[in-house]
C-alpha positions in Angstrom: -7.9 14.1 10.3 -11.2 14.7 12.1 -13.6 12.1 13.6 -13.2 9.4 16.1 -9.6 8.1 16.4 -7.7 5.4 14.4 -7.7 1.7 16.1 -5.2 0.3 17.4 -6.0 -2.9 16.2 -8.1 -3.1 13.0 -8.8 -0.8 9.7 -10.1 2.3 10.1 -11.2 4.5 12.7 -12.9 3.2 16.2 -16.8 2.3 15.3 -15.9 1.5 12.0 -16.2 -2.2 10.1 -17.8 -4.3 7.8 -21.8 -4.3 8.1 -23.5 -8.0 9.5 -24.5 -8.1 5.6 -21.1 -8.3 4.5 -19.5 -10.0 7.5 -22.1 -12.8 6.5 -21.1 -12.3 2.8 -16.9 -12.7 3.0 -17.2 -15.4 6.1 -19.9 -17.3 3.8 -17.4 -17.3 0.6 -14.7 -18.9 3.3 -17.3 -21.0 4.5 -18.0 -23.0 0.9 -14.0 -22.9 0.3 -13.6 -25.0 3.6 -16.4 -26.7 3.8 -17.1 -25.7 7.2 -20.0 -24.1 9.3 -17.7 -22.3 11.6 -14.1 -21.3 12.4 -12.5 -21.5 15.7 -12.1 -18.0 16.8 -9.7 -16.1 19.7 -10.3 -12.9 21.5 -8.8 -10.0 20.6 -7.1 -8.5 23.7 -8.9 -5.0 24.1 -6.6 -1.9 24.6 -6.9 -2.0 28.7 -5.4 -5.7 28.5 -2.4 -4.8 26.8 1.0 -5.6 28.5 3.0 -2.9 27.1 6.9 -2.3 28.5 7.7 0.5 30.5 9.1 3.8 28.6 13.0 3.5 28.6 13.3 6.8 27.4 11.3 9.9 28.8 10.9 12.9 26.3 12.5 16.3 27.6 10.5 19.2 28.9 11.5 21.1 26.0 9.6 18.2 24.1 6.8 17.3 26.3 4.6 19.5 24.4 4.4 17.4 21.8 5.3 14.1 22.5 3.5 11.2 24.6 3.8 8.0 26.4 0.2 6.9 26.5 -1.1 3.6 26.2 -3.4 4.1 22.8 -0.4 6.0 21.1 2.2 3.8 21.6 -0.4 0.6 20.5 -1.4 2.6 17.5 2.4 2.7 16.6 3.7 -0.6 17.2 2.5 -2.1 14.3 1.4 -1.4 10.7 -1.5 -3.8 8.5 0.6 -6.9 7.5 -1.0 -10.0 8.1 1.8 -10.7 10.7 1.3 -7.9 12.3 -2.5 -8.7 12.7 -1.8 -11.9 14.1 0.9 -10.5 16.7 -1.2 -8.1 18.2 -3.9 -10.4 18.2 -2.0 -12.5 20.6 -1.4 -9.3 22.2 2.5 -9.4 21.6 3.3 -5.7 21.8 7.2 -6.3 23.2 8.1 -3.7 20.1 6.1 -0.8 21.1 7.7 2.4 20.7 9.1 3.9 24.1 7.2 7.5 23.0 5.4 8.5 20.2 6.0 12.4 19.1 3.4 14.3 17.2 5.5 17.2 15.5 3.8 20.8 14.2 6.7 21.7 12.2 10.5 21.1 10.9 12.0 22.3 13.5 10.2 19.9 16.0 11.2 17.4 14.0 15.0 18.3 13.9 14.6 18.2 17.5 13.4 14.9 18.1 15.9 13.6 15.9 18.8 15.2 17.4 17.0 13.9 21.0 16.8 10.2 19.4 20.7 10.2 18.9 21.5 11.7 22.2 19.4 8.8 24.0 20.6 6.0 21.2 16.9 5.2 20.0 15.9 4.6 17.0 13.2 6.7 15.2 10.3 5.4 12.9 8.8 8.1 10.6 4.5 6.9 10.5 2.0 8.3 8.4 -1.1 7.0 8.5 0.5 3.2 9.6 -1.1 1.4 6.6 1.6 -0.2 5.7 1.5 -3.9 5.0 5.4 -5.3 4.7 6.4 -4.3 8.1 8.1 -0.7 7.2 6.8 1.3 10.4 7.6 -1.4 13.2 10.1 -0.1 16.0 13.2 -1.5 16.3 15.5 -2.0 19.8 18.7 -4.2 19.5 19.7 -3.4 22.8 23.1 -2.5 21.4 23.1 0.3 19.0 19.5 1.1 19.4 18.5 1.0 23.2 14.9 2.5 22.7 12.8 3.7 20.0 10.4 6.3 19.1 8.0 6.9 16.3 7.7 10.5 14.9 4.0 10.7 13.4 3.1 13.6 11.0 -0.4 13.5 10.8 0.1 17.6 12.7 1.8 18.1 9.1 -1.3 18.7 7.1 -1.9 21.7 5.2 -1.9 22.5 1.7 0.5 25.4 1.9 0.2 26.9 -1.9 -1.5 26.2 -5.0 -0.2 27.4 -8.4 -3.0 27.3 -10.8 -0.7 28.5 -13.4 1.3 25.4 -13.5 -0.8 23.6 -11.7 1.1 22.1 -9.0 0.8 22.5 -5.1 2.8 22.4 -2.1 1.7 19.9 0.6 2.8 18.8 3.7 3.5 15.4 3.7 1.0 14.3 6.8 -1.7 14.9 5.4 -4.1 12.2 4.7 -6.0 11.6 1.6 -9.5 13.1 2.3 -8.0 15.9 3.3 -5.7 16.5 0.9 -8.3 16.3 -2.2 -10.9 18.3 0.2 -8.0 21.1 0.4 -7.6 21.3 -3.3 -11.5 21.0 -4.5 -12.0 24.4 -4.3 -9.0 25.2 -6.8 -10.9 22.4 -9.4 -7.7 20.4 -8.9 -6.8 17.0 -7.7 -3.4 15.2 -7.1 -5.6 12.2 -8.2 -3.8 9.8 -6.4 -6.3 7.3 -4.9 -4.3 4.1 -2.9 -6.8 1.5 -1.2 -5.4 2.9 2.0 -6.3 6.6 0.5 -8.2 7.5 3.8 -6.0 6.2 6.1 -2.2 7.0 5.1 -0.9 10.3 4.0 0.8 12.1 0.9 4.3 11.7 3.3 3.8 7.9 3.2 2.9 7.7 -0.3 6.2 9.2 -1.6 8.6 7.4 1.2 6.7 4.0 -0.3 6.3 4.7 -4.0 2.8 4.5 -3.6 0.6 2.9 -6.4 -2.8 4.9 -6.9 -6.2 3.1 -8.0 -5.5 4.4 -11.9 -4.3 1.7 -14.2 -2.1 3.3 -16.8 0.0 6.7 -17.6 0.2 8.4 -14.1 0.4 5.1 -12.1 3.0 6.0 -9.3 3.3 8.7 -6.9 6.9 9.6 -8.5 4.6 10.8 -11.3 3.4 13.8 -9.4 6.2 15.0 -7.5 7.9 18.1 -8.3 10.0 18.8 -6.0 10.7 17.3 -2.2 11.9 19.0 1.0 13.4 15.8 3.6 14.4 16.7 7.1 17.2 14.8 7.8 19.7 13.8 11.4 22.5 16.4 9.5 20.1 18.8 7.7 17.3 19.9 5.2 17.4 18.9 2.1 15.4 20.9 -0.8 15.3 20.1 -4.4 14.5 22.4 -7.2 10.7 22.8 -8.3 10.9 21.4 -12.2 9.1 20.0 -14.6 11.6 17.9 -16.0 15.7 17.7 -15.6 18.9 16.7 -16.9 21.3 17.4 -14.5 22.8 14.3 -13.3 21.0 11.4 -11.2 17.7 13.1 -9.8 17.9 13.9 -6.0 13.7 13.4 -6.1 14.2 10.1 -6.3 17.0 9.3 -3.8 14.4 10.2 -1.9 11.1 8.5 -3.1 10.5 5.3 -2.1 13.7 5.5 0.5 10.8 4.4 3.2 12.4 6.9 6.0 15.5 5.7 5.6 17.6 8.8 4.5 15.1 11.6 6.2 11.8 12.6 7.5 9.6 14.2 4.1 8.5 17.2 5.2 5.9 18.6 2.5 6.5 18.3 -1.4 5.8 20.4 -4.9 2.8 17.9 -6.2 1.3 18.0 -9.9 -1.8 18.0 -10.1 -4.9 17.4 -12.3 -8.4 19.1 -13.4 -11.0 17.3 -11.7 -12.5 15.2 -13.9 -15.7 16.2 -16.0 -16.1 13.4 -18.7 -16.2 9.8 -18.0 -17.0 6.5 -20.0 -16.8 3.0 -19.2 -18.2 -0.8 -18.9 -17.5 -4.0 -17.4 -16.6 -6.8 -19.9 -16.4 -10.5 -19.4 -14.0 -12.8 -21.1 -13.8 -16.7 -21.0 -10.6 -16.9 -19.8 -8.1 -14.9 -17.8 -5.2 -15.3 -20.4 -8.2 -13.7 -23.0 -8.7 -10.8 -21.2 -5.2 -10.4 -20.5 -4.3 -10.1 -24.3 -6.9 -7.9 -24.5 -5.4 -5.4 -21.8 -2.3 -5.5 -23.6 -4.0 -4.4 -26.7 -5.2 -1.4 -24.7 -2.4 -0.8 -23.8 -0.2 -0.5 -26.6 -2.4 1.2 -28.6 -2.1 4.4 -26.1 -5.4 5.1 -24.8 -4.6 5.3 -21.3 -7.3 4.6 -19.3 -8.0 5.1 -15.6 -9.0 1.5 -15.2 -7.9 -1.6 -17.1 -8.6 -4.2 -14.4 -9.0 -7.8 -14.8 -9.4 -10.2 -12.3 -9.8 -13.6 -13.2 -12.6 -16.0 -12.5 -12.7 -16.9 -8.8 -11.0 -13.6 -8.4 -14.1 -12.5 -9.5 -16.6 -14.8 -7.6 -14.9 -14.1 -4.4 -16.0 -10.5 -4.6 -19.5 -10.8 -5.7 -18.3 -9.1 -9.2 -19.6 -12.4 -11.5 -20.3 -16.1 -10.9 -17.0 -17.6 -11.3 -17.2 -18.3 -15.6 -15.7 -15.8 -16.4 -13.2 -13.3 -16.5 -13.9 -9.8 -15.7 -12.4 -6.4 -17.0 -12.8 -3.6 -15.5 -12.9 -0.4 -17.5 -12.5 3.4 -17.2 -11.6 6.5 -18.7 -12.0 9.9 -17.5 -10.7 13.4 -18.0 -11.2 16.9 -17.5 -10.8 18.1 -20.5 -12.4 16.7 -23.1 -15.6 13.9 -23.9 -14.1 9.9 -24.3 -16.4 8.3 -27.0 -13.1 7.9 -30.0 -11.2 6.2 -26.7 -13.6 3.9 -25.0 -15.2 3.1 -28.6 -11.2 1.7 -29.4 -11.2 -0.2 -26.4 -14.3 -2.1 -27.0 -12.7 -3.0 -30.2 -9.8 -4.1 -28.3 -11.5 -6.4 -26.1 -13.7 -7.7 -28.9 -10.2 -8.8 -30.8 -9.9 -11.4 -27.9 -13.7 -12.6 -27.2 -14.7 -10.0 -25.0 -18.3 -9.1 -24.4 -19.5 -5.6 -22.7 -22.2 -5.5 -19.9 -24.6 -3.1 -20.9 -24.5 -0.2 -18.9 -24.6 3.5 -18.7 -21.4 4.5 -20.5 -20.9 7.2 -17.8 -21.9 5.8 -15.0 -20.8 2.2 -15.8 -18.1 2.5 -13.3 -20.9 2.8 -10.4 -22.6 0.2 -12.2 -22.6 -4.2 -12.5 -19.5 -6.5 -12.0 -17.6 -3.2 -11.8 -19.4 -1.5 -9.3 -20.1 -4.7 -7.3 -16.1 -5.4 -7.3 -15.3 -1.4 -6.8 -16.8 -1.8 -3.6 -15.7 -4.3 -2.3 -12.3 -3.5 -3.0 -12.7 -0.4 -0.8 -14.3 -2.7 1.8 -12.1 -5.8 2.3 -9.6 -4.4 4.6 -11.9 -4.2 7.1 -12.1 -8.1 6.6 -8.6 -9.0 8.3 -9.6 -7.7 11.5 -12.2 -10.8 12.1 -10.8 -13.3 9.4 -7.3 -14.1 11.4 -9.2 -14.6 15.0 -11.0 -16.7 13.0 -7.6 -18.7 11.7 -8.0 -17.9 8.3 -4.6 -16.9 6.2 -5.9 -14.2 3.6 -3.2 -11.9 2.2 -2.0 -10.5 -1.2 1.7 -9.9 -3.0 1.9 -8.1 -6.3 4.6 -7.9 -9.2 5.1 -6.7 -12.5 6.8 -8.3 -15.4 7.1 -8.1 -19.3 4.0 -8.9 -21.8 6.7 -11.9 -22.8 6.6 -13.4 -19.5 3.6 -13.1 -17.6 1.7 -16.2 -18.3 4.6 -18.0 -17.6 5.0 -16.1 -14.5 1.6 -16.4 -13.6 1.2 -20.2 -13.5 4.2 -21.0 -12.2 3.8 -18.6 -9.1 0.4 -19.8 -8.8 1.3 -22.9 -8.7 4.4 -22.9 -6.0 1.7 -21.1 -3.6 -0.9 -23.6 -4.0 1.8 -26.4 -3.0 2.7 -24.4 -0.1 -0.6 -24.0 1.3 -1.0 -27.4 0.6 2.3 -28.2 2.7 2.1 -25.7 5.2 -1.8 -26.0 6.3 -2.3 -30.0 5.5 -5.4 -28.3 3.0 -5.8 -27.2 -0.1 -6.0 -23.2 -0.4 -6.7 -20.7 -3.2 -4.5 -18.3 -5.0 -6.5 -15.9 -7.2 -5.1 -13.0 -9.7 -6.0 -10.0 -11.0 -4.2 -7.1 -12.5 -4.0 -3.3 -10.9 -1.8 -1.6 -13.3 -1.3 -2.2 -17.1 1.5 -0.4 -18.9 2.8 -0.9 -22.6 5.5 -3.3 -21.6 4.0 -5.1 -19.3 1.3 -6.1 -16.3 1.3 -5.5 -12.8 -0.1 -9.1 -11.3 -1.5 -8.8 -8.2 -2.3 -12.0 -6.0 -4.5 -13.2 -3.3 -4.6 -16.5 -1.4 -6.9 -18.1 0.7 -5.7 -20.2 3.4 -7.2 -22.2 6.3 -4.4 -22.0 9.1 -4.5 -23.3 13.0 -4.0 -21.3 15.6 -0.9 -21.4 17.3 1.2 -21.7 14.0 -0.5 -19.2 11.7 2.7 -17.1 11.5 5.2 -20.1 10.7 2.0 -21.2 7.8 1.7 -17.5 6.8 5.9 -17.3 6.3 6.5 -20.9 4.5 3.4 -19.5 1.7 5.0 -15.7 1.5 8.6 -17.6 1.2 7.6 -20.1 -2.2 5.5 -17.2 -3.5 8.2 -14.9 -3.2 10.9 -17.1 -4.4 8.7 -18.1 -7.5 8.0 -14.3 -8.1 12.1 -13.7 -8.1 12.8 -16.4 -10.3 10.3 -16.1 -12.9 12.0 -12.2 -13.6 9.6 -10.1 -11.7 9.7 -7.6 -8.9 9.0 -8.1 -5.6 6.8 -5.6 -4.9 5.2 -3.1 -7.9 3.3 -0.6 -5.1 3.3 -2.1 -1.2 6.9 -1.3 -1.0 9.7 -3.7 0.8 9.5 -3.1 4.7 11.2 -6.0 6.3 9.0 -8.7 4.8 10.4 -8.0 1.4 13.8 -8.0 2.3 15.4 -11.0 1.6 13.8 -10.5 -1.7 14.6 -7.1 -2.2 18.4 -8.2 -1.4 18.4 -10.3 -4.3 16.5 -8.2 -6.8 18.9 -5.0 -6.8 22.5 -4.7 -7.5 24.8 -4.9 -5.0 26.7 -2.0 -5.8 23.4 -0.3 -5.5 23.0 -1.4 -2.3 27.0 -0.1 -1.4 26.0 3.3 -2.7 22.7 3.2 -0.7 24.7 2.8 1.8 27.2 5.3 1.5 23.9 7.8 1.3 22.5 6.7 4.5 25.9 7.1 6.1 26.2 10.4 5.0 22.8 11.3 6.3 21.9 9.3 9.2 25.2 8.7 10.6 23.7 7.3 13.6 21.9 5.1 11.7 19.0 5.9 13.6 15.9 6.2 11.4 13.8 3.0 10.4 16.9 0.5 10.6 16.3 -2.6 9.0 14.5 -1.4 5.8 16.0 -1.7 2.6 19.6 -2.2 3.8 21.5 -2.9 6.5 23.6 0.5 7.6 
């Protein structure tokens, strides 16, 4: 990463935020909901103020080098970008600050931190780029079997190491972030074309350890799409799989290791597919009169296999809330793009689609359209709003997101019944009526990938207990209506009691069993996924 430094409280890097223009924009939409002129707002404690714990632990000479116990570090590490966590260190509740904060350069630095970490009983937190919003990068000190805690941050981790044009595929190491990443590979006309909201801000390391979810709608979806092959550094050894395009031999060892969330090892670098950039594009916005209308139509598109890179929807307010249409209708947002060959037979078949259920085209530049309209408009501020949080909870306001997936057969059942037992628990929790708004990120054949937002006016002094009585009915409704609990943000340890319930139990026993056999010590990210 180059460029000013990360905050330590906040999106972004230091000097970056939302504009006046759109600060007056987002608080004005919360303005109308509430019917208010103003919001009571706290101070955010600045870095100086910050009452942080002294180390426990000091890092060994033979360690010094590369490890630190400064005040910005160990902020920048305690938390990740969970509403919870914005409201805790907005109260300036730091108690779970890591002791010291190591910056490895290679494996073997990182074999010997670990082998440190379990000589001193800490804990140790692997951190990419500390986007993560379900609580997976928080230290952890229990005072018993974890008497201090470090985070090991990768972000000195960041070259791509090889390309191999013939098979098109890469080796990466896993802290790199994003722009970096796709700035690395330009020159080979390639990209991984992975693109998460947090894409500047987290890292390819991250991406794998979460099961990332990229901004492309159907076909390559996931991050387990693109890898080839992983190497993990874990407390008992390295672990390498075999660079493949496709296996039979027994359970895959990739994907013991995606989406383990740094419970089993460290990811080190990783085999990545990768793409031609793209050369042909085509695309329009499209409004429907009803969410359930475009909705059908999306499932249209995507049974009849044409893939595209966007097949958004978000319904009405959805829609009004960022600026992308008036609130009358819904809006679809669609793409396709390649780097092969021109789109007119695909996009042409989509229209058709979304004509079969009443919906209408903006006009637009078919290769620009993407730039362009409802879908530009909401494009933008999707990139935009996460600088939002950082002046919405001073101001008391509860605005957060959950996402799911489910089958075609269930989703509108799913939909307004989860809607509905998160409206009720604003309702009870706040004393005021909120908002709960939908839109979908990913589409496949068999199903939709919902994704949620509500709208909340909380009070200060109680806007965690608000937040977790909404999250709780939401989450519950989600579980019993047959969908996941998370489709891309991953569990952390705010989707754990619902994570508990959603997998097997003999799942969880052989999970288990791995992490024993790995982390013996039980030292790396404990309370994620399971319970060593």
């Amino acid at each position: 990463m180059t460029g000013a430094r990360l905050k330590h409280y906040g999106w972004g890097r230091e000097g970056e935020g939302m504009s006046a223009e759109e600060r007056t924009f987002v608080l004005g939409r919360y303005h109308a909901k509430f019917g208010t002129d103003e919001f009571e707002t706290v101070a955010v404690p600045g870095l100086e103020e910050l009452a942080l714990h002294e180390p426990r632990v000091v890092p060994p000479a033979s360690l010094a080098p590369f490890c630190t116990t400064e005040r910005y570090d160990r902020a920048a590490h305690t938390y990740g970008k969970s509403y919870p966590d914005y409201v805790r260190a907005m109260l300036g509740d730091y108690d779970c600050a890591p002791d010291v904060v190591a910056y490895p350069r290679n494996e073997s630095e990182i074999s010997a931190v670990m082998d440190w970490a379990g000589s001193v009983g800490a804990s140790l937190t692997p951190f990419g780029g500390g986007s993560s919003v379900c609580g997976g990068v928080e230290p952890r000190v229990d005072g018993i079997q974890h008497k201090a805690a470090i985070s090991l941050d990768l972000r000195n981790l960041s070259k791509v190491l090889e390309v191999d044009p013939v098979s098109r595929a890469a080796s990466i190491e896993a802290g790199t972030y994003g722009p970096s990443l796709e700035n690395q590979l330009k020159p080979h006309g390639l990209t991984l074309r992975h693109f998460p909201q947090s894409f500047e801000y987290s890292t390819l390391g991250g991406w794998i350890a979460t099961r990332s979810g990229g901004h492309f709608a159907s076909l390559h979806t996931h991050i387990d799409d693109f890898v080839e092959s992983v190497r993990v550094v874990t407390p008992v050894g390295v672990v390498e799989t075999r660079r493949l395009p496709g296996s039979g031999a027994g359970p895959s060892p990739d994907r013991m290791f995606i989406g383990s969330e740094g419970i089993l090892g460290v990811i080190s670098r990783a085999w990545m597919r990768l793409q031609p950039r793209p050369k042909f594009r085509a695309g329009a916005s499209v409004r429907f009169p009803s969410f359930f209308d475009a909705a059908r139509a999306v499932r249209a598109v995507a049974q009849a296999g044409l893939y595209p890179s966007n097949c958004r929807i978000l319904d009405p307010q959805e829609a009004f809330n960022t600026g992308a249409a008036d609130g009358s209708a819904a809006i679809m947002v669609l793409a396709f793009e390649s780097g092969d060959h021109p789109l007119d037979a695909w996009f042409a078949r989509a229209l058709e689609c979304c004509a079969d259920h009443h919906g209408t085209p903006e006009p637009a530049k078919a290769s620009d359209a993407h730039l362009e309209g409802a879908a530009g408009i909401w494009r933008n501020a999707f990139i935009r709003m996460p600088y939002a949080r950082e002046f919405l909870t001073p101001a008391g306001l509860i605005n957060d997101t959950f996402e799911t997936a489910i089958t075609w057969d269930r989703f509108e059942s799913l939909h307004d019944n989860v809607k509905a037992a998160t409206e009720r628990a604003i309702l009870e929790a706040t004393g005021m009526k909120g908002e709960v708004t939908c839109r979908f990120t990913h589409v496949y054949p068999d199903g939709p990938a919902p994704y949620f937002s509500f709208h909340a006016r909380g009070r200060h002094g109680a806007l965690l207990e608000q937040w977790q009585a909404i999250k709780n009915a939401a989450s519950d409704a989600l579980i019993a209506a047959g969908g996941t609990i998370t489709h891309h943000h991953a569990v952390g340890r705010d989707h754990r009691p619902w994570y508990d319930r959603q997998r097997p139990e003999l799942f969880a026993a052989a999970l288990r069993a791995a992490k024993r056999e790995l982390d013996p010590q039980g030292m790396l990210n404990p309370g994620v996924l399971i319970d060593a």
